[in-house]
C-alpha positions as CSV (number, residue, x, y, z in Angstrom):
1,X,-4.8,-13.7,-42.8
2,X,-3.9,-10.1,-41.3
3,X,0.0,-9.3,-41.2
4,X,1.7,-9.5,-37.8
5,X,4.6,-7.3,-38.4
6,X,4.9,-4.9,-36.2
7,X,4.1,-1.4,-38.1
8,X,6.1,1.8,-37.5
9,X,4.6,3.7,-34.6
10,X,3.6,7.1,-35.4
11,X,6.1,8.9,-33.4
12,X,9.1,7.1,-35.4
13,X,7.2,8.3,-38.5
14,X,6.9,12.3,-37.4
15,X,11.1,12.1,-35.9
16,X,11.3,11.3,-39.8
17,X,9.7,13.6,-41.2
18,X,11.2,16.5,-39.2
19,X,14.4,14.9,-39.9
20,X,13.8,15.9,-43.7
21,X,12.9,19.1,-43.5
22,X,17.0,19.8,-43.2
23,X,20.4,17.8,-43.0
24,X,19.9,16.7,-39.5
25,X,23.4,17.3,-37.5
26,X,24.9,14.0,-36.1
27,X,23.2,14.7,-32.6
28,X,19.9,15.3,-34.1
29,X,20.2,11.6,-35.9
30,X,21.1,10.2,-32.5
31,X,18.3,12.2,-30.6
32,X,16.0,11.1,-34.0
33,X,16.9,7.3,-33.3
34,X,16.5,7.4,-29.7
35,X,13.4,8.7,-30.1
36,X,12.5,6.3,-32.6
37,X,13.3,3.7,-30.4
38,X,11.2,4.7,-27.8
39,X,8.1,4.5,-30.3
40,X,9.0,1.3,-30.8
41,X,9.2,0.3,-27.5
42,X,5.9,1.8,-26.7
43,X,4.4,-0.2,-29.8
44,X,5.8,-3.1,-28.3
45,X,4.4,-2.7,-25.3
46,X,1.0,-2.1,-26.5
47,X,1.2,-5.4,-28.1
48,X,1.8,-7.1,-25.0
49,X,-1.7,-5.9,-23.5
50,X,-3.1,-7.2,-26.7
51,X,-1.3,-10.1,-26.3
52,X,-2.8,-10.6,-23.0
53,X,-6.4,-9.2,-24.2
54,X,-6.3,-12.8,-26.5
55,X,-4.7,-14.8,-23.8
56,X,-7.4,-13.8,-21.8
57,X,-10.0,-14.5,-24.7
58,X,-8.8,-17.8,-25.1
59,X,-8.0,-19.2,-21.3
60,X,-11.7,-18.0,-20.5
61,X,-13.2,-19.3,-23.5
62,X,-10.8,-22.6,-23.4
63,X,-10.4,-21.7,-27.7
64,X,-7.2,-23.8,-27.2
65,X,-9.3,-27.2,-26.8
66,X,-9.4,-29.7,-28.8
67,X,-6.1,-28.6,-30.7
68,X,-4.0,-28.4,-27.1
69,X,-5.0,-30.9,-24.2
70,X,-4.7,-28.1,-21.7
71,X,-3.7,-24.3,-21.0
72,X,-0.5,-25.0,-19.3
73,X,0.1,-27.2,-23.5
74,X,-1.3,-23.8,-25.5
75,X,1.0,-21.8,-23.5
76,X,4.0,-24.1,-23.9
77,X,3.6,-24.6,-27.7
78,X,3.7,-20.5,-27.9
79,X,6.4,-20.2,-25.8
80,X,5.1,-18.3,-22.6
81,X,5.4,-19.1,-19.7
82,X,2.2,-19.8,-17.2
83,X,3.2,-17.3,-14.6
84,X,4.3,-14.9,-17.8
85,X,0.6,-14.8,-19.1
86,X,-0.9,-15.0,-15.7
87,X,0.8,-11.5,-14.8
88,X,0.1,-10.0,-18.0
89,X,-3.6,-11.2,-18.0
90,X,-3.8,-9.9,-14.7
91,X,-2.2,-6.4,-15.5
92,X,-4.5,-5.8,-18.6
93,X,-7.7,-6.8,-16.6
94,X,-7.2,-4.6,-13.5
95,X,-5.6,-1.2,-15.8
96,X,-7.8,-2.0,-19.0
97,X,-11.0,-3.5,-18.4
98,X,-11.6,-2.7,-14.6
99,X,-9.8,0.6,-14.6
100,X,-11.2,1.9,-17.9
101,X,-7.7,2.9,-19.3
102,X,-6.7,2.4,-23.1
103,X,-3.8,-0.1,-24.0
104,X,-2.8,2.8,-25.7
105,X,-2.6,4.8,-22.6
106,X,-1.1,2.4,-20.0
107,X,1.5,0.6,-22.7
108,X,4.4,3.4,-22.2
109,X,4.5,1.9,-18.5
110,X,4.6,-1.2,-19.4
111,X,2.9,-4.1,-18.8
112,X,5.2,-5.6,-16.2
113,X,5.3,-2.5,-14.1
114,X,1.4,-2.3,-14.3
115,X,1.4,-5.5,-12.8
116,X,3.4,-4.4,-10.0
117,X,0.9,-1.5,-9.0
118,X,-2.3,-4.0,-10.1
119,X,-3.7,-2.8,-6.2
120,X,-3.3,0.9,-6.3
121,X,-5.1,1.4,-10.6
122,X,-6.1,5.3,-10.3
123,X,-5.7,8.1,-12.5
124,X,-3.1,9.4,-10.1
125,X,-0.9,6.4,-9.5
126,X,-0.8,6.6,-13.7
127,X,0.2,9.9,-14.2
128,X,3.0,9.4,-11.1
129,X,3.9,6.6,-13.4
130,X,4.2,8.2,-16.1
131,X,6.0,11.3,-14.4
132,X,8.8,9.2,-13.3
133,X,10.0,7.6,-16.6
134,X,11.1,4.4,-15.2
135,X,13.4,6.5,-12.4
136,X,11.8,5.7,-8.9
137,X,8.8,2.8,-9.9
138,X,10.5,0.4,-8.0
139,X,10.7,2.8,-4.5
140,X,7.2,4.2,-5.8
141,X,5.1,0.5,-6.2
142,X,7.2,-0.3,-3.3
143,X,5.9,2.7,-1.3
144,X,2.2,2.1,-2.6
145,X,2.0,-1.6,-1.6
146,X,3.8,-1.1,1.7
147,X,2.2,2.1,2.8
148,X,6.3,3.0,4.1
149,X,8.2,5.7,2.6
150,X,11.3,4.4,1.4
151,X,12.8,7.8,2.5
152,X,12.1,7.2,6.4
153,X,12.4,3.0,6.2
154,X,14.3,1.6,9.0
155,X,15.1,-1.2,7.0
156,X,15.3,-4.9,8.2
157,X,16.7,-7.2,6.1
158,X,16.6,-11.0,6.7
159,X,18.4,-13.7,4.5
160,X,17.5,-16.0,2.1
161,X,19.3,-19.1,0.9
162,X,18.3,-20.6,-2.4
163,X,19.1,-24.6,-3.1
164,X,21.1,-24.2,-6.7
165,X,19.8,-27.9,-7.6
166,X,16.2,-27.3,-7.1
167,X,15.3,-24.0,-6.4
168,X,13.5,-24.0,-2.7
169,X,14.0,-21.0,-1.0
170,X,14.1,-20.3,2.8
171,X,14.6,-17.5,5.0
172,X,17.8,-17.8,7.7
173,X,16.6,-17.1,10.9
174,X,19.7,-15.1,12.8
């Protein structure tokens, strides 16, 4: 059975070896760690698509018959949640098997936010993406998928109450 552990990424492993070359200065370990970090985050994200790659595999294929009764019982016994694997399914089919990207490529966006701009998969709307670092997405997707610039939005707001017992949501009409 292969091992699961996650395996240093290969950034992590070249921060360390420059780190060696000379005593690094305490800022040079904090830069060294933080950089680290962000390999690992990018390694964990890259597991996610191939998390959903098998998800995918084995809703389509139903592999999780006869063991679990259903997909809704597979996905409960792994401890994901229906709407959790739906999204990421969805975000590695339209970026990684329609779009032609690599996990590799797409994974330091992460899979959530790929989701988000599932409509607008280009080479374009990637490297903007990728460009912003996580500072603007939100205004970004939200520009894509509403065709507004956030910049010139007159905004209109509505309400929302939310039941704390249940959950049902509806909109207050002013």
């Amino acid at each position: 059975m292969a091992s699961t552990a996650l395996k240093m990424p290969p950034e992590a492993s070249q921060v360390q070896n420059k780190i060696s070359e000379h005593p690094p200065t305490p800022e040079e370990r904090n830069y060294a760690f933080c950089q680290e970090t962000i390999g690992w985050r990018n390694a964990l994200e890259e597991g996610a698509l191939e998390l959903a790659k098998r998800l995918k595999k084995i809703r389509d294929q139903e592999m999780y018959l006869p063991a679990w009764e259903s997909w809704s019982l597979y996905l409960e016994d792994i401890k994901v949640k229906d709407s959790v694997a739906s999204r990421m399914i969805t975000a590695y089919e339209k970026w990684v098997l329609e779009g032609g990207f690599s996990a590799k490529e797409v994974a330091p966006i992460g899979w959530s936010t790929l989701y988000d701009a599932r409509h607008h998969v280009s080479r374009e709307v990637l490297d903007n993406l990728i460009l912003k670092e996580g500072k603007g997405t939100r205004d970004y997707i939200l520009e894509l998928n509403s065709g507004v610039s956030m910049e010139n939005c007159r905004h209109d707001y509505y309400k929302l109450e939310v039941c704390r017992r249940c959950g049902e949501k509806h909109q207050i009409l002013e």
